[in-house]
VEXNU-30529 format. One record per residue (C-alpha): residue number from 1; y, z, x. Coordinates in steps of 0.001 Angstrom, whole numbers, plus 500000, padded with zeros to 6 digits. Example, Ala and Ser with C-alpha at 12.3 -4.5 7.8 and 13.67 -1.06 7.14 Angstrom:
# VEXNU-30529
<lumtor pos="1" v="495500" w="507800" u="512300"/>
<lumtor pos="2" v="498940" w="507140" u="513670"/>
This chain:
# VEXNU-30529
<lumtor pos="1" v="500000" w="500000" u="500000"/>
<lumtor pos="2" v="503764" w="499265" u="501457"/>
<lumtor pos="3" v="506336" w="501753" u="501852"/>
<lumtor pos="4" v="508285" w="499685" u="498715"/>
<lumtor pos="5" v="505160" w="500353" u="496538"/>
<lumtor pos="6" v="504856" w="504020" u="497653"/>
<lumtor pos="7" v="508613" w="504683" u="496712"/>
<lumtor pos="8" v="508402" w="503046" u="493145"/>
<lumtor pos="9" v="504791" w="505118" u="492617"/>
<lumtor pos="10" v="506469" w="508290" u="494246"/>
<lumtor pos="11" v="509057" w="507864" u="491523"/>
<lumtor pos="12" v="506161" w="507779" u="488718"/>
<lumtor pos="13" v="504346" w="510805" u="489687"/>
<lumtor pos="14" v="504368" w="512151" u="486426"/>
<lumtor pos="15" v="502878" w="509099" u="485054"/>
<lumtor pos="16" v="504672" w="507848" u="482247"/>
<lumtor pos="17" v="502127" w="506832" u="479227"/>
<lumtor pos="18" v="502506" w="504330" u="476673"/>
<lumtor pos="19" v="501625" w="504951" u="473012"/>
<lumtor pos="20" v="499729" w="502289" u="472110"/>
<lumtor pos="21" v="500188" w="501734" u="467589"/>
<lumtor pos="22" v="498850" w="497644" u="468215"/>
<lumtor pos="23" v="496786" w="495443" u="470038"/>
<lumtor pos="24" v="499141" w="492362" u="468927"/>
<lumtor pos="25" v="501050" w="492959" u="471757"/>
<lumtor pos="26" v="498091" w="492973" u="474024"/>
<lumtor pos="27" v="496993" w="490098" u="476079"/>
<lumtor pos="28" v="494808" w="489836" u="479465"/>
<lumtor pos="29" v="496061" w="488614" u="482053"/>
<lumtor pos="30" v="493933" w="485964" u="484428"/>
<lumtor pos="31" v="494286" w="486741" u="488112"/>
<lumtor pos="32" v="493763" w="484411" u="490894"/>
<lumtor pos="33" v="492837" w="485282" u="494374"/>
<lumtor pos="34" v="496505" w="484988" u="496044"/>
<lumtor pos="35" v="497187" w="488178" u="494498"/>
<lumtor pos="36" v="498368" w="491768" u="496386"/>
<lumtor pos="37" v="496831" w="495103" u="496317"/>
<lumtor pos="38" v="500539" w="496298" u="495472"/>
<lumtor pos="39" v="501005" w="493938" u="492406"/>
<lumtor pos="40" v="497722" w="495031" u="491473"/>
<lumtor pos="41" v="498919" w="498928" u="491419"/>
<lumtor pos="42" v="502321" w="497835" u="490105"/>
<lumtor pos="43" v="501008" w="495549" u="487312"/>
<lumtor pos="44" v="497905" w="496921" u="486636"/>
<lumtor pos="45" v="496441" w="500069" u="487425"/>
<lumtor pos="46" v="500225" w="502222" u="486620"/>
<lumtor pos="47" v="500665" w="500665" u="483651"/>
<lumtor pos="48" v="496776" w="500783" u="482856"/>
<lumtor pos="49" v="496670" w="497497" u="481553"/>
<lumtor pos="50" v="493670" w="494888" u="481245"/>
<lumtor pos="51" v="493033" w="491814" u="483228"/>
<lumtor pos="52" v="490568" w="489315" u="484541"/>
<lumtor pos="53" v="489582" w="488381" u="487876"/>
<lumtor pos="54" v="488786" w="485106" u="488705"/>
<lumtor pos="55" v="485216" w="484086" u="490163"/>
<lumtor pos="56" v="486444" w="483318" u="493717"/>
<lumtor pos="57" v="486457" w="487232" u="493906"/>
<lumtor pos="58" v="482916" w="487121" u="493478"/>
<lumtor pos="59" v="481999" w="483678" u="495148"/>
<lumtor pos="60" v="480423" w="485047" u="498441"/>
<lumtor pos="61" v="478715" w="488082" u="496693"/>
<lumtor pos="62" v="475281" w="487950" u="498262"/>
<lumtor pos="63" v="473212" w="488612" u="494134"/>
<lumtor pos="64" v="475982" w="485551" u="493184"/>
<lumtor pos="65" v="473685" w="483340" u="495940"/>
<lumtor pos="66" v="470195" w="484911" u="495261"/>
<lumtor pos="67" v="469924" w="486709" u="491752"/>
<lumtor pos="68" v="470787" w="483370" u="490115"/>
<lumtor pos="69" v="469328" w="479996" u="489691"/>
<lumtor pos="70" v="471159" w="476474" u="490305"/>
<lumtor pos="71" v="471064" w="476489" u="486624"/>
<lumtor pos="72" v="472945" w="479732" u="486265"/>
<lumtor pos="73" v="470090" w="481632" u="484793"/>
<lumtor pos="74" v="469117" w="484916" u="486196"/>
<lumtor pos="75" v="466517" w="484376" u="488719"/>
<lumtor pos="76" v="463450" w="486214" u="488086"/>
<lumtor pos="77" v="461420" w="485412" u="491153"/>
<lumtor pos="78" v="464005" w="486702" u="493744"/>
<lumtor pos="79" v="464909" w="489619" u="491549"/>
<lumtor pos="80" v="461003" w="490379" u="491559"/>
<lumtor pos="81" v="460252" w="489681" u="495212"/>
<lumtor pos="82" v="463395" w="492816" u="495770"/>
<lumtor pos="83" v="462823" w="495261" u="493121"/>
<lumtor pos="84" v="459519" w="494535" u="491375"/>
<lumtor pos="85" v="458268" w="498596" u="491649"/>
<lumtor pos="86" v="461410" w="499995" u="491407"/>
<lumtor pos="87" v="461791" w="502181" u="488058"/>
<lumtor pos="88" v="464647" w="501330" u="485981"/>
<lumtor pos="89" v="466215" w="502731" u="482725"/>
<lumtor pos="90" v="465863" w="500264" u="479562"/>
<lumtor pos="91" v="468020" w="500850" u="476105"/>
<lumtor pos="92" v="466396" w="499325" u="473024"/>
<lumtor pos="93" v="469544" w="498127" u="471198"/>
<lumtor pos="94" v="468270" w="497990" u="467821"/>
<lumtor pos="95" v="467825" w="501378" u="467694"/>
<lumtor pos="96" v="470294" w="504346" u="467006"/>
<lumtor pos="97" v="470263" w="507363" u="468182"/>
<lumtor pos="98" v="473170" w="509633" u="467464"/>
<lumtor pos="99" v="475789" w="506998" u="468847"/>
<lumtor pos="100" v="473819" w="505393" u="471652"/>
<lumtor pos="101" v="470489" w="503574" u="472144"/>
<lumtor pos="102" v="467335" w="505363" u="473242"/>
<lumtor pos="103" v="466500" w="504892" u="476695"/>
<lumtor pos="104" v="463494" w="504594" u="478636"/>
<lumtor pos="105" v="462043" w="504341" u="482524"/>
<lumtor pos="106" v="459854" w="501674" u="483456"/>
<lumtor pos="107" v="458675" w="499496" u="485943"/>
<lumtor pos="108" v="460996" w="496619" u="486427"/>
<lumtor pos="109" v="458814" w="494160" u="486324"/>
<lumtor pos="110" v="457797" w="495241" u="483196"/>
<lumtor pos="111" v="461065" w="494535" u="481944"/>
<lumtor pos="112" v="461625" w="491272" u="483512"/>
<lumtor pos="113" v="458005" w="490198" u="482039"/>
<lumtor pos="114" v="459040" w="491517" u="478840"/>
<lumtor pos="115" v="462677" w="489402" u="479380"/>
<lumtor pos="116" v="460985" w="486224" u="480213"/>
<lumtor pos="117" v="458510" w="486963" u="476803"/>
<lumtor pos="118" v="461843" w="487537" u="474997"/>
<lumtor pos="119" v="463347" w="483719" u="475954"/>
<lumtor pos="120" v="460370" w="482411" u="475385"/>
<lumtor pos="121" v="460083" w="483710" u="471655"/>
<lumtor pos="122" v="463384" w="482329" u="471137"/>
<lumtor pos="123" v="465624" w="485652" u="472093"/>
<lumtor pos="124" v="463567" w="488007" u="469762"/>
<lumtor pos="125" v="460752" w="490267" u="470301"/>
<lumtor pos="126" v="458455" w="493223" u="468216"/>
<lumtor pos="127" v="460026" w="495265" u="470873"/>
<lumtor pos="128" v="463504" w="494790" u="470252"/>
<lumtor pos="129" v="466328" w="493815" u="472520"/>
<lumtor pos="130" v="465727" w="495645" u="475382"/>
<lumtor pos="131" v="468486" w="496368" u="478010"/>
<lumtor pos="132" v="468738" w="497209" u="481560"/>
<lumtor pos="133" v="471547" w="499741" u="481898"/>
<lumtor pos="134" v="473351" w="502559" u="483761"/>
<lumtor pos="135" v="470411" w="501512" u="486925"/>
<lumtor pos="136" v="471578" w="502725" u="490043"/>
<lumtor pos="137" v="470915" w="499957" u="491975"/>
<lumtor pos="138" v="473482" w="500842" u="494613"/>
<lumtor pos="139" v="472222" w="504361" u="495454"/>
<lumtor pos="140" v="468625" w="503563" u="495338"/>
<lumtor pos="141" v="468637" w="500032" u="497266"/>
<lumtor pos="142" v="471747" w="500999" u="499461"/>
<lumtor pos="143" v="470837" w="498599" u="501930"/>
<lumtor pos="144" v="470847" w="495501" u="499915"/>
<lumtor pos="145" v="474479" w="494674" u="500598"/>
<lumtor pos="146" v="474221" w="492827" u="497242"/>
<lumtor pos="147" v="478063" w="492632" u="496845"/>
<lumtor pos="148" v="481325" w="494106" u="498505"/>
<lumtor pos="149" v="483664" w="495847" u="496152"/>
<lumtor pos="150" v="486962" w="494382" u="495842"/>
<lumtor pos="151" v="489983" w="496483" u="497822"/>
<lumtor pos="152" v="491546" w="496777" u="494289"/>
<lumtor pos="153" v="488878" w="498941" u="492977"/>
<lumtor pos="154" v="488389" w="501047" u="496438"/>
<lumtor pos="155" v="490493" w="503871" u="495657"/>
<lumtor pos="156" v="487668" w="505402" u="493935"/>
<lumtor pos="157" v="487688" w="508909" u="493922"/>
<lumtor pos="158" v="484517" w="509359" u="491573"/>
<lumtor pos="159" v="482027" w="508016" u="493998"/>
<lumtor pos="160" v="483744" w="509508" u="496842"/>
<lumtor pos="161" v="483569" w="512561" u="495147"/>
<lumtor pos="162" v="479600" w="512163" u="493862"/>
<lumtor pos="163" v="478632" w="510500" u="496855"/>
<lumtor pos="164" v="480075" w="513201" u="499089"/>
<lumtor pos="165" v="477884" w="516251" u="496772"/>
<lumtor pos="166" v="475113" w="514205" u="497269"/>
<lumtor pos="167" v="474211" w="514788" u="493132"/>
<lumtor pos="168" v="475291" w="511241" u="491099"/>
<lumtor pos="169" v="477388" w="507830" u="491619"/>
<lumtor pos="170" v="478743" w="506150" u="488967"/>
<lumtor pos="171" v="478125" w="502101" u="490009"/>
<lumtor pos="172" v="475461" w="500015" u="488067"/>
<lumtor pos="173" v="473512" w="497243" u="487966"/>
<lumtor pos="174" v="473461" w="496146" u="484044"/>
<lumtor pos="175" v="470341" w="493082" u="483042"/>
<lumtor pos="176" v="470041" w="492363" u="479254"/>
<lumtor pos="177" v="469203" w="489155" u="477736"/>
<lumtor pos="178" v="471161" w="487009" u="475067"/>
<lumtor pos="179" v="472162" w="489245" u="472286"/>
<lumtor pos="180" v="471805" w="492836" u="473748"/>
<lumtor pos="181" v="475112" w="494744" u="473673"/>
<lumtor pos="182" v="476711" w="498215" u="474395"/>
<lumtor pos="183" v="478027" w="500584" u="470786"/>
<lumtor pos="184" v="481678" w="501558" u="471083"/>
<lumtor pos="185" v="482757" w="503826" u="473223"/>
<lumtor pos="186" v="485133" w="505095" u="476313"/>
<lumtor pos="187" v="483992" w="505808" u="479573"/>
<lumtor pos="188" v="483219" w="508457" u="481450"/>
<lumtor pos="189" v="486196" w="510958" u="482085"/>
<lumtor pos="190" v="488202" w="508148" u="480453"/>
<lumtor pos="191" v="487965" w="506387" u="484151"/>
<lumtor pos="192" v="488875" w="502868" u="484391"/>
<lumtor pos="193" v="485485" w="500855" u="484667"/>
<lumtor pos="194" v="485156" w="496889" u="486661"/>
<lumtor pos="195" v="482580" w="494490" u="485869"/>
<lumtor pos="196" v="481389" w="491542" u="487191"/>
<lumtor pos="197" v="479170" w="488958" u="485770"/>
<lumtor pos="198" v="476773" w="487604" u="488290"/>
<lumtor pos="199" v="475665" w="485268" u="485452"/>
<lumtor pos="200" v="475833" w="484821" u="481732"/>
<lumtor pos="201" v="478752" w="485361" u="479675"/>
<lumtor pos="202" v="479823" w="488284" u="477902"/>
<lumtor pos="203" v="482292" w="489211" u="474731"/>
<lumtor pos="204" v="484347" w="492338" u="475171"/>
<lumtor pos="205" v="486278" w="494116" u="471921"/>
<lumtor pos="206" v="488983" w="496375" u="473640"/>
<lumtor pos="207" v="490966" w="498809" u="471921"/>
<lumtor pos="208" v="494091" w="500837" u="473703"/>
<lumtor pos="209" v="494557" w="504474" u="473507"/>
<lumtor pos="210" v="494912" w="505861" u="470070"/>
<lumtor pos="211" v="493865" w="502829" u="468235"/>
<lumtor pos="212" v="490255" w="505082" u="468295"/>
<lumtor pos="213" v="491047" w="507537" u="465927"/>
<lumtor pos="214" v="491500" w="505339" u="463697"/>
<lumtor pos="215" v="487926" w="504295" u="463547"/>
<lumtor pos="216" v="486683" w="507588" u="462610"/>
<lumtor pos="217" v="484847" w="508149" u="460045"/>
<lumtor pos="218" v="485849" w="510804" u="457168"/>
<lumtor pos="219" v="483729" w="513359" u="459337"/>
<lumtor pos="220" v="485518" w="512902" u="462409"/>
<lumtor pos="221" v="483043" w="510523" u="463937"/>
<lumtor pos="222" v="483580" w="507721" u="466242"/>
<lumtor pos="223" v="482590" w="504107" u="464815"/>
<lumtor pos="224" v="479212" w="503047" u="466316"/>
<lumtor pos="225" v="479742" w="499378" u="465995"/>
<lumtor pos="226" v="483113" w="498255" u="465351"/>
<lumtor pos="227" v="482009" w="495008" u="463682"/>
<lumtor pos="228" v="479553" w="497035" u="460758"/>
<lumtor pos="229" v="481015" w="495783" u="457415"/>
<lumtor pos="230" v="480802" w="499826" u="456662"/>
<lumtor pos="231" v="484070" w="500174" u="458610"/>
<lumtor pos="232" v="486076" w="498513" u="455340"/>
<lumtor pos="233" v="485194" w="501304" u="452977"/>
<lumtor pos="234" v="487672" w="503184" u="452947"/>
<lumtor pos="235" v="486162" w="506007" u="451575"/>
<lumtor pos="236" v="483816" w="506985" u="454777"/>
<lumtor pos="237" v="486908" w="505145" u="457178"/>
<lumtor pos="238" v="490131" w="506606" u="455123"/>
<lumtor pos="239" v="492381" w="505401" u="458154"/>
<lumtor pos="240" v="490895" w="501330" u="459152"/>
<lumtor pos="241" v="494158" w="500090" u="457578"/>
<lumtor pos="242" v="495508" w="501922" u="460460"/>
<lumtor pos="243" v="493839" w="500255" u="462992"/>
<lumtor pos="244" v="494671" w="496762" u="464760"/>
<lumtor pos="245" v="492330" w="493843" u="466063"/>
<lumtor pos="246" v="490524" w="494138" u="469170"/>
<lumtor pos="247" v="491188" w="492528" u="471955"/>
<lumtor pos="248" v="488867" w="489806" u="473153"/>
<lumtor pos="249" v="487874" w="488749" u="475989"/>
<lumtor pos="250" v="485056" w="485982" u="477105"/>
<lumtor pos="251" v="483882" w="486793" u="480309"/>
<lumtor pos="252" v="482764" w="483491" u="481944"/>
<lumtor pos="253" v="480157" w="483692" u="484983"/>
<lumtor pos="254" v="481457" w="485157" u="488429"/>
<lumtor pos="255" v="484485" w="486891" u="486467"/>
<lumtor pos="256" v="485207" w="490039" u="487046"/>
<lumtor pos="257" v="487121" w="492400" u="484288"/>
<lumtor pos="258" v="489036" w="495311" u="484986"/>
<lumtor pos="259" v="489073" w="497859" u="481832"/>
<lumtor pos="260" v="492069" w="500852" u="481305"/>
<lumtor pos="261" v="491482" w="504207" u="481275"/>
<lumtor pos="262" v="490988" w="505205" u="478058"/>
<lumtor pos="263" v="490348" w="502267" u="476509"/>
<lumtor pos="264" v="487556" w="501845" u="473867"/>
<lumtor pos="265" v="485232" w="499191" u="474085"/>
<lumtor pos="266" v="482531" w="497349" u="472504"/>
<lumtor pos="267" v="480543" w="494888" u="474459"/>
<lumtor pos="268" v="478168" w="491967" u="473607"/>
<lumtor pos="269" v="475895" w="489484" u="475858"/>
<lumtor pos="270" v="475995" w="485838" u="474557"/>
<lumtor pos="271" v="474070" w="484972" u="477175"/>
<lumtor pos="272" v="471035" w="486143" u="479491"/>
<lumtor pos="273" v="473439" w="488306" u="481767"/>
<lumtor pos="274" v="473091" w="490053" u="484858"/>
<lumtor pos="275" v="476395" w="492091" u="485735"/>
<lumtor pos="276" v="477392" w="495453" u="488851"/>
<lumtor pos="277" v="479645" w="498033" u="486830"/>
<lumtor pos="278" v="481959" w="500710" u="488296"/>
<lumtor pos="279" v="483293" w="503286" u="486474"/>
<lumtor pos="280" v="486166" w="505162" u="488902"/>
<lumtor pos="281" v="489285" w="506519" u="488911"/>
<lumtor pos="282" v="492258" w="507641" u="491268"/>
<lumtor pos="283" v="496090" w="508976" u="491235"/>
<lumtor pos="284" v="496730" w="506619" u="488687"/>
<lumtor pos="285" v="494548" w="507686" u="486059"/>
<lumtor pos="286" v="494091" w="511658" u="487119"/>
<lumtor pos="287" v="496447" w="512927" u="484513"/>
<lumtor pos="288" v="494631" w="510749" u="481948"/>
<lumtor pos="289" v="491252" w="512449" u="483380"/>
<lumtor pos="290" v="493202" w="516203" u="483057"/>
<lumtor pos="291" v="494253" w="515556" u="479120"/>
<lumtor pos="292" v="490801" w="514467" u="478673"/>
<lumtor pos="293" v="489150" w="517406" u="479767"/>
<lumtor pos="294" v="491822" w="520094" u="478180"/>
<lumtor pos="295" v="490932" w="518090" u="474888"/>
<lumtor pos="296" v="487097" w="518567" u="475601"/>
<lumtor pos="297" v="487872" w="522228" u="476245"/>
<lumtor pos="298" v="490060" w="522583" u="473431"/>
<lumtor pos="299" v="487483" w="520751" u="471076"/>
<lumtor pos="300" v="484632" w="523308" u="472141"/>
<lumtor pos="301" v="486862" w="526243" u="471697"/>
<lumtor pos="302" v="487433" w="525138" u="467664"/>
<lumtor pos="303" v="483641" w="524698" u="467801"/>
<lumtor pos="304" v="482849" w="528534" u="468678"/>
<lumtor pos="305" v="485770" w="530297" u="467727"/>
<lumtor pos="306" v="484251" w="532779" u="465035"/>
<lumtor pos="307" v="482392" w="534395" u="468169"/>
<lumtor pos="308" v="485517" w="535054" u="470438"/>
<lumtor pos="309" v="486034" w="538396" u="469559"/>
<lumtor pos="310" v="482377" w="539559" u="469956"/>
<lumtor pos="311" v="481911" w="537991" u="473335"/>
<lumtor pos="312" v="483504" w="539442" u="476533"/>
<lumtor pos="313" v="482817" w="535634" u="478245"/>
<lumtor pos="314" v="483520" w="533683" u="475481"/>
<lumtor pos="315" v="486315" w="531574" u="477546"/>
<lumtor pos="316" v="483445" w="531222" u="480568"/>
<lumtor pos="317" v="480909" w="530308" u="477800"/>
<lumtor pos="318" v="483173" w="527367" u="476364"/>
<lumtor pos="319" v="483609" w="526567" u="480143"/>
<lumtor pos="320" v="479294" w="526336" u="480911"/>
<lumtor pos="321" v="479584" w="524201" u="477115"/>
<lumtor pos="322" v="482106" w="521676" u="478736"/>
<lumtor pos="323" v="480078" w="520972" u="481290"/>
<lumtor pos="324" v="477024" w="520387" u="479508"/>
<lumtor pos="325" v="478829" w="517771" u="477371"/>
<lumtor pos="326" v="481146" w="515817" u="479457"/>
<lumtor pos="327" v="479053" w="516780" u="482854"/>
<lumtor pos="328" v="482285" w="518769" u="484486"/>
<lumtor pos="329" v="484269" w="521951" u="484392"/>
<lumtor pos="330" v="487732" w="523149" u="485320"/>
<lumtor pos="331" v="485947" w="524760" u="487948"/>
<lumtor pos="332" v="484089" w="521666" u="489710"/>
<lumtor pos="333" v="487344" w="519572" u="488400"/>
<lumtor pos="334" v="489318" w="521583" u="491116"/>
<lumtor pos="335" v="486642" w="521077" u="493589"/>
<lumtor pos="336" v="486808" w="517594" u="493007"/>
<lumtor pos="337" v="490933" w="517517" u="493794"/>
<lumtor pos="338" v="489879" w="519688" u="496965"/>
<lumtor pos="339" v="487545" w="517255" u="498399"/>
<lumtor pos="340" v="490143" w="514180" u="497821"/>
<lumtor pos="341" v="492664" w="515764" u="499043"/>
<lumtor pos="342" v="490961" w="516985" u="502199"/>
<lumtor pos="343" v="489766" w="513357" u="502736"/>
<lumtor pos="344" v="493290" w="512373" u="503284"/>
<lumtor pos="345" v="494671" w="515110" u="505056"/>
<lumtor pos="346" v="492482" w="514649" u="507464"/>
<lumtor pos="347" v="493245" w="510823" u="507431"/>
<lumtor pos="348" v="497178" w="511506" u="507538"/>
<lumtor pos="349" v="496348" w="513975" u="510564"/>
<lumtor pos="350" v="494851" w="511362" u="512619"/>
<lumtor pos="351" v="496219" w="508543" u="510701"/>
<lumtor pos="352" v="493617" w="505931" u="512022"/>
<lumtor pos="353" v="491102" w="508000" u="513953"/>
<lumtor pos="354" v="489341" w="508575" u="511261"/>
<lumtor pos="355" v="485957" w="510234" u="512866"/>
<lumtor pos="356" v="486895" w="513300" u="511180"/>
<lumtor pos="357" v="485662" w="512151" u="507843"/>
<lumtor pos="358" v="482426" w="512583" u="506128"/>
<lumtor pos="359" v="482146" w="509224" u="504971"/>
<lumtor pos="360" v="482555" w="506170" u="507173"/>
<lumtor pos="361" v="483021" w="504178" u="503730"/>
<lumtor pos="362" v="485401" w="506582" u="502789"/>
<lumtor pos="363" v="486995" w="506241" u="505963"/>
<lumtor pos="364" v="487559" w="502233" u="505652"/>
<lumtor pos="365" v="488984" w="502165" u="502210"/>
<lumtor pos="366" v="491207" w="504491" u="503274"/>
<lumtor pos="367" v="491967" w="502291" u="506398"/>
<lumtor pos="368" v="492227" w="499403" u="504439"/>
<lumtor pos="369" v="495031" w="501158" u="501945"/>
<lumtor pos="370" v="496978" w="502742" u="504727"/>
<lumtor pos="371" v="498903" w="506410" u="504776"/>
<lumtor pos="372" v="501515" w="505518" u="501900"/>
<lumtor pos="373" v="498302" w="505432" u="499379"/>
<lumtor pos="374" v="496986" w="508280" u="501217"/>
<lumtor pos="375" v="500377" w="510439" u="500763"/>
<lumtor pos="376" v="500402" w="508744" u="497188"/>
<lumtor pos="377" v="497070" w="510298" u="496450"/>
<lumtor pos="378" v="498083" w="513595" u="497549"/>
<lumtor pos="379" v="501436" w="513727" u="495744"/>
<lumtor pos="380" v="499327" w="512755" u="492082"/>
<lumtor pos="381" v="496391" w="515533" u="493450"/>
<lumtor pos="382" v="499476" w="518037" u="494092"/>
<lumtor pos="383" v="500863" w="517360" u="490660"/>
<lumtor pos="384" v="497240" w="517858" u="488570"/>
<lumtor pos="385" v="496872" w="520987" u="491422"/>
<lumtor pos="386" v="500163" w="522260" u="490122"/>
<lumtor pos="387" v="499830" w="521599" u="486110"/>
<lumtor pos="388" v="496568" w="523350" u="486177"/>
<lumtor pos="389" v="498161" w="526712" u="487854"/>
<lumtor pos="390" v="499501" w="526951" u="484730"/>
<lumtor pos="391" v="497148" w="526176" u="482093"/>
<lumtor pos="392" v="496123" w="529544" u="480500"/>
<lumtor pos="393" v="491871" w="528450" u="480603"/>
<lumtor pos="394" v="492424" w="527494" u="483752"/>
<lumtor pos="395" v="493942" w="531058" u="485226"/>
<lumtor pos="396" v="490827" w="532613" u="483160"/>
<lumtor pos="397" v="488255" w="531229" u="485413"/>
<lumtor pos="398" v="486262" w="533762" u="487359"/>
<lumtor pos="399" v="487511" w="533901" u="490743"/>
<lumtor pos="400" v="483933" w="533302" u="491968"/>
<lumtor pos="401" v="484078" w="529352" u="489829"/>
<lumtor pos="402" v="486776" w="528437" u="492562"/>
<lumtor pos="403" v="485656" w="527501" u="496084"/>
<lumtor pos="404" v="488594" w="527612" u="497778"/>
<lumtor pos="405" v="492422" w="528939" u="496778"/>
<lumtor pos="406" v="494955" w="526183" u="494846"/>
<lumtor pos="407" v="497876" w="527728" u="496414"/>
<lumtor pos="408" v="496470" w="527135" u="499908"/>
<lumtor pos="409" v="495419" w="523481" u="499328"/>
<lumtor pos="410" v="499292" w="522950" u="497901"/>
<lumtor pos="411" v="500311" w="524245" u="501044"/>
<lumtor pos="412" v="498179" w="522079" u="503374"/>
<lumtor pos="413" v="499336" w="518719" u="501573"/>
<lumtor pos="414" v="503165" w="519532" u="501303"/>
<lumtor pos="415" v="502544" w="519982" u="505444"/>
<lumtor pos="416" v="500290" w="517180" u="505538"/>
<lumtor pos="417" v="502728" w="514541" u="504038"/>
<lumtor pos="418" v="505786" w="515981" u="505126"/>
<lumtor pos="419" v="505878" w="512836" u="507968"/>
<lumtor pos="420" v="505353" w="510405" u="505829"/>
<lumtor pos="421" v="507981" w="511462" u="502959"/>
């Protein structure tokens, strides 16, 4: 990031958010290659607004050369002769359970012998339409060097975080023949998400912030599938007047789509499709990551009040809830900002001697994004650090649920990026 860039993002750190009423407004924009990592930040990720990338992003991507056929057709022998044992998680899509599909593990060359059954039969089987999803291709065949992710997606503080615990990532390898598709939904920790088609075509239904609570049913329930004729009665959807048209997007072959934070989604294959999915997030989206888990928090709390008074750890109790919903806490939350932030301290202390890091990959993004991103990182991590000093759950916690002392990190980055202010 340049010094120009830092300044106008320096001047943002208190992000401000749009409220989006309408997707009329809305359209995608379709990026070519001659474009910046700072127009990116600047027209993209501050203003958290959707666009496509264009194939030449993707054009050297080793699975682009040997996962698919001349014909553009995933290519089942290669993809066999790489992965054929390996275990991999499979959603039947015709089936609902609560607002997701039922998954199951299995060999994956049961699924692509299943797949090829499926074209065969003319895209329908007695099993359903079975989808490869959420596999963790990256983590489990990490020397496959299948594709390079793109320097506008490297600040990516959820796998540096996961990968550094040693516990989770959050990149996949999505398979799923013509006609399987994903329910509605936001992702995790409202992060932004990328996705790439390595081939096939897919059609994506994006909603902005706020636009979901209007697809709620009278219950309070989130739509599964925003097509369902269902979603016109007003009676179970009082507020669908409310709500505006999707945005759609074809994704052609190659292209690579960068969704918002926060933005709800619905997602179809119209084509046997093979695609590598990120979901991450940075000092762009942090605050958005912050609301969302005060919300959680503040959900849970409504959910068990009538026991407050006869519990002396009610407030730890909604905490160990949290995390068994959204898969974080305030607690691990902080320990998250620690580890970012010590990750570029210790870059801005050395500034390109960057042996001190855990992570060599951590270490090259970093390179590649240079110490204005790195004090820009710190600055958003100092502002969440700072907001949650004051949140009232947050000064609850047992001391023992912190790892190390807020005040002290604060202290470390002010010194830390006092010589690049």
């Amino acid at each position: 990031m340049d010094r120009d860039t830092l300044h106008i993002a320096s001047s943002l750190i208190k992000i401000p958010r749009q409220s989006h009423q309408c997707c009329s407004s809305h359209f995608v924009d379709y990026v070519e290659r001659n474009i910046s990592y700072s127009k990116f930040f600047k027209n993209y990720l501050i203003p958290n607004h959707p666009c496509v990338f264009s194939k030449k992003f993707t054009e050297d991507w080793n699975c682009r050369k040997h996962w698919v056929t001349e014909e553009g057709k995933p290519n089942f022998s290669r993809l066999l002769q790489q992965f054929e044992e390996a275990p991999v998680p499979v959603a039947n899509c015709n089936v609902k359970e609560y607002n997701a599909n039922p998954k199951q593990i299995i060999p994956f060359k049961e699924f692509v012998q299943y797949w090829k059954d499926y074209i065969q039969n003319g895209h329908s089987s007695p099993k359903g339409c079975l989808y490869l999803k959420d596999w963790h291709m990256h983590r489990n065949f990490p020397d496959h060097n299948s594709y390079k992710t793109p320097i506008f997606f490297s600040s990516d503080w959820l796998n540096e975080y996961w990968d550094s615990i040693e516990v989770d990532d959050y990149r996949f390898v999505y398979m799923g023949p013509k006609g399987s598709w994903t329910p509605f939904h936001a992702d995790v920790f409202r992060s932004y998400s990328w996705s790439a088609n390595i081939c096939g075509r897919k059609k994506w239904l994006l909603y902005p912030p706020g636009q979901e609570e209007f697809l709620r049913d009278r219950h309070g329930t989130l739509a599964y599938d925003v097509t369902a004729p269902m979603l016109q009665d007003k009676g179970q959807y009082p507020h669908i007047d409310k709500a505006c048209q999707p945005l759609e997007i074809i994704q052609e072959a190659g292209e690579i789509i960068f969704v918002p934070s926060g933005w709800h989604h619905q997602v179809y294959n119209l084509e046997d499709t093979i695609s590598i999915n990120h979901n991450w997030l940075n000092g762009c989206n942090l605050d958005i990551m912050w609301q969302f888990l005060q919300n959680e928090l503040a959900s849970v709390q409504r959910e068990i009040e009538e026991w407050r008074e006869t519990m002396d750890t009610w407030h730890q109790h909604c905490q160990v809830i949290m995390k068994s919903c959204t898969g974080i806490d305030f607690g691990e939350f902080a320990t998250f900002l620690k580890i970012i932030a010590n990750n570029r301290i210790s870059f801005l202390n050395s500034y390109l001697a960057s042996s001190s890091l855990q992570s060599r990959q951590v270490a090259e993004a970093l390179e590649s994004l240079g110490p204005h991103h790195a004090t820009f990182d710190l600055q958003r991590v100092t502002y969440i650090l700072e907001s949650m000093l004051n949140n009232e759950d947050f000064k609850r916690l047992e001391p023992s649920s912190l790892k190390f002392q807020p005040e002290s990190l604060l202290q470390e980055i002010r010194e830390a990026t006092r010589s690049t202010a």
